[in-house]
C-alpha positions in Angstrom: 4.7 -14.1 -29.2 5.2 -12.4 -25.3 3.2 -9.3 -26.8 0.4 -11.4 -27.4 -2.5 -10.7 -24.8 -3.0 -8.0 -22.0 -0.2 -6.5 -20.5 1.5 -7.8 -17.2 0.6 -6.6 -13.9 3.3 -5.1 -12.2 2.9 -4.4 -8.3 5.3 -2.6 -5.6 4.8 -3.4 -2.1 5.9 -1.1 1.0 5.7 -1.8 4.8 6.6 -0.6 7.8 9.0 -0.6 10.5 8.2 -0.5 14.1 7.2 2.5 15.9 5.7 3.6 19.2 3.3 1.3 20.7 3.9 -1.5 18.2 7.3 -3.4 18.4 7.1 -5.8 16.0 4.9 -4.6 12.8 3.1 -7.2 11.4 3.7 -5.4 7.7 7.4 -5.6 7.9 7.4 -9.2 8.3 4.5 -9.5 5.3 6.5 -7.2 3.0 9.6 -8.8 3.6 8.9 -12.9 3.0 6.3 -11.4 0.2 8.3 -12.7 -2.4 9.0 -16.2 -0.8 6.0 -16.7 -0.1 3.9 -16.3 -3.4 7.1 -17.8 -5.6 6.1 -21.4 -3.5 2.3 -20.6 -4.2 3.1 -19.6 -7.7 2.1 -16.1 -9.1 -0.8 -15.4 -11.2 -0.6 -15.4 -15.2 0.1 -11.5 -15.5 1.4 -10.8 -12.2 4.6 -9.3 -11.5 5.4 -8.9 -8.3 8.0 -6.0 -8.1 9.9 -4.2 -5.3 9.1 -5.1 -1.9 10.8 -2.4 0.5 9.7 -1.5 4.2 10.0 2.0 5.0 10.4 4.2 8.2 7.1 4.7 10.5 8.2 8.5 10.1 6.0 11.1 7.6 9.0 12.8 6.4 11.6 10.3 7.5 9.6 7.8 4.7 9.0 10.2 2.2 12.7 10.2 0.5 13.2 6.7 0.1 9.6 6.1 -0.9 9.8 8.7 -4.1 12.8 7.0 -4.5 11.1 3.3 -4.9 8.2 5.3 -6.9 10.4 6.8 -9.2 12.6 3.8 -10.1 9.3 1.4 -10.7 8.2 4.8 -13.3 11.8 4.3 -14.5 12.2 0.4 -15.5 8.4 1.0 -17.2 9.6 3.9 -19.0 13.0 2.0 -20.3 10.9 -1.2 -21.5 9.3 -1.2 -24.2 5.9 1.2 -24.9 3.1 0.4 -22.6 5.1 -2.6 -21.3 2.8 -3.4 -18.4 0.2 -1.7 -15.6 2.0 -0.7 -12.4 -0.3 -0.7 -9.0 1.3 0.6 -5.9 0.5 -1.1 -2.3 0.8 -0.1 0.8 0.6 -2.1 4.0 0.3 -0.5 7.2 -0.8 -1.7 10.4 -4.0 -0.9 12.9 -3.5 -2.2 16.4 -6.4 -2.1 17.4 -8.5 -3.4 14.7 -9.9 -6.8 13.9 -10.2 -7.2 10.2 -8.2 -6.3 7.4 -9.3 -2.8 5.9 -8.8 -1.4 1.6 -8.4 2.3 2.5 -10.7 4.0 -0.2 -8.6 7.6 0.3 -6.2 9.8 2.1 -6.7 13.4 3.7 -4.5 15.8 2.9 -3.9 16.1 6.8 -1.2 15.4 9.0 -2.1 15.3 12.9 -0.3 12.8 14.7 -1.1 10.8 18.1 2.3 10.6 19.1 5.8 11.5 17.9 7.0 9.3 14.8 10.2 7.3 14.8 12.0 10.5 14.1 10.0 12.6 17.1 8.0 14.4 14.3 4.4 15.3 16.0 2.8 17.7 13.4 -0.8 19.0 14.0 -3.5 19.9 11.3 -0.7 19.9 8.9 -1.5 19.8 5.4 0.4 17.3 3.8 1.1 18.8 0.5 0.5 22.7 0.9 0.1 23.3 -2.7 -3.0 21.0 -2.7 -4.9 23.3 -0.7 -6.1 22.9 3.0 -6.4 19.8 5.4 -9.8 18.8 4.2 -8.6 18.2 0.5 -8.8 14.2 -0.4 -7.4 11.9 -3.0 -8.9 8.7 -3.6 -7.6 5.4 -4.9 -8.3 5.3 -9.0 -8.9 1.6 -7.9 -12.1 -0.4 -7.8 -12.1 -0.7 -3.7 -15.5 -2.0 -3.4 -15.0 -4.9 -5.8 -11.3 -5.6 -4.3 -13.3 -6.2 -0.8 -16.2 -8.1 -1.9 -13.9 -10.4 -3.8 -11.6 -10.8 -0.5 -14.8 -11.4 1.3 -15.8 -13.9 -1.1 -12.5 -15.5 -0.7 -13.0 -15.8 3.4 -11.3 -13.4 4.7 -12.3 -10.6 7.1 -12.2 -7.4 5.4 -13.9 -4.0 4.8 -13.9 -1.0 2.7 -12.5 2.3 4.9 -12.8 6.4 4.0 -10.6 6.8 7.1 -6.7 6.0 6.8 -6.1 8.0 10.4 -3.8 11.2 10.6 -0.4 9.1 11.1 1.9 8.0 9.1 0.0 5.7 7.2 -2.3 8.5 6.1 0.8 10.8 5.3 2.4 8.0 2.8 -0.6 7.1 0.8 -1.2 10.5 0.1 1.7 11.7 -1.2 1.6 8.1 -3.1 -1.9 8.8 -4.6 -0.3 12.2 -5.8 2.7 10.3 -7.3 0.2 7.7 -8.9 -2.1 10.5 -10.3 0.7 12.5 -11.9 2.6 9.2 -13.4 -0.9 7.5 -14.8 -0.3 4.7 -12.3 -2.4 3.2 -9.2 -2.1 3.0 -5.7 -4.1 1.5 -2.6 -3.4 1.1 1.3 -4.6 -1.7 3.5 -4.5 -2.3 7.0 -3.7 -5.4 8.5 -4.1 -6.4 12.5 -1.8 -7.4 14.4 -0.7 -11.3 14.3 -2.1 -11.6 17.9 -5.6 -10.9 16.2 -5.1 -12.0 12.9 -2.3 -15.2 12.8 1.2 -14.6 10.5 -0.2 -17.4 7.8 -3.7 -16.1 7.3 -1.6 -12.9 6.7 0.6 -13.9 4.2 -2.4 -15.7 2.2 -4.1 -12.5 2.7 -1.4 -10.7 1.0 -1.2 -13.1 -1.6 -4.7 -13.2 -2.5 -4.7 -9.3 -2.9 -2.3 -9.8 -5.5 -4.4 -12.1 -7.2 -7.4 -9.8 -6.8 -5.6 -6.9 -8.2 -4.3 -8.5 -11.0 -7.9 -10.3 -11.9 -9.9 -6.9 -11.6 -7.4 -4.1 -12.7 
């Protein structure tokens, strides 16, 4: 009976904490009353809505406890039962300054931050992974970003496709998760959000929502 039909969607959220410039980030509070929020609105037929963690705004300060939340989603799949379900990885992180939501197609292999993280980490045109080679090297989402931002559009919602993640800390988590997704046959994919002043909490939250739904319609 429950094998009956296409395998469940599973997806793993990750926000962010505050960091310099931006007191209160609009992805911690997303991340965090995720589940809440989409348990009232009820989930999607194949959707499984998994870990929801919020991480450090700091490139290596993040990096341990997001392998960590990688690994264990590999884990649970691994210990069900063979090919129990399709595991997408998403990332929210947040631009100040912009004024629509943003599916970020890829990540540079690059890490040249503004300012100092949370943990006063300031590299400079520093490759991210060394063994992948040199600071122009990309990896791209194995996801259908196009159609995941024409469907959002469709939906009403401000949003557009990016090649451009920044240098920051956002850049530095999604490509070490793109690695992890590459080398574990599973997906990832980053979004930006504005700030609440630009873009209201609610509107968020359905945002967030509806990207679920998207994801598990389309992949």
């Amino acid at each position: 009976m429950g094998s009956e039909g296409p395998s469940p969607v599973t997806i793993h959220v990750t926000g962010f904490k505050k960091f310099h410039g931006v007191a209160e980030n609009p992805t911690e509070t997303i991340v965090s009353n995720l589940k809440d929020y989409v348990n009232k609105r009820g989930l999607s037929k194949g959707l499984i809505l998994g870990s929801c963690n919020i991480l450090e705004t700091a490139g290596q300060g993040a990096i341990a406890p997001l392998y960590q939340t990688l690994q264990s989603a590999v884990a649970k799949d691994e210990n069900g039962s063979s090919n129990s379900g399709r595991v997408i990885w998403v990332h929210f992180g947040v631009n100040s300054g912009a004024t629509r939501f943003a599916i970020e197609n890829q990540a540079v292999n690059e890490a040249t931050f503004r300012c100092p993280d949370e943990m006063g980490w300031k590299p400079q045109k520093v490759p991210i992974i060394p063994a992948d080679g040199g600071i122009s090297r990309t990896r791209e989402s194995n996801l259908p970003v196009e159609e995941i931002t024409k469907e959002l559009a469709k939906r009403g919602y401000e949003v557009m496709t990016s090649d451009d993640a920044g240098r920051f800390v956002c850049n530095y988590v999604y490509y070490h998760s793109l690695r992890f997704a590459e080398q574990n046959g599973i997906k990832s994919l980053f979004v930006h959000v504005p700030l609440f002043f630009t873009i209201d909490e609610e509107t968020q939250m359905q945002f967030a929502a509806s990207l679920l739904e998207v994801l598990a319609t389309l992949c």
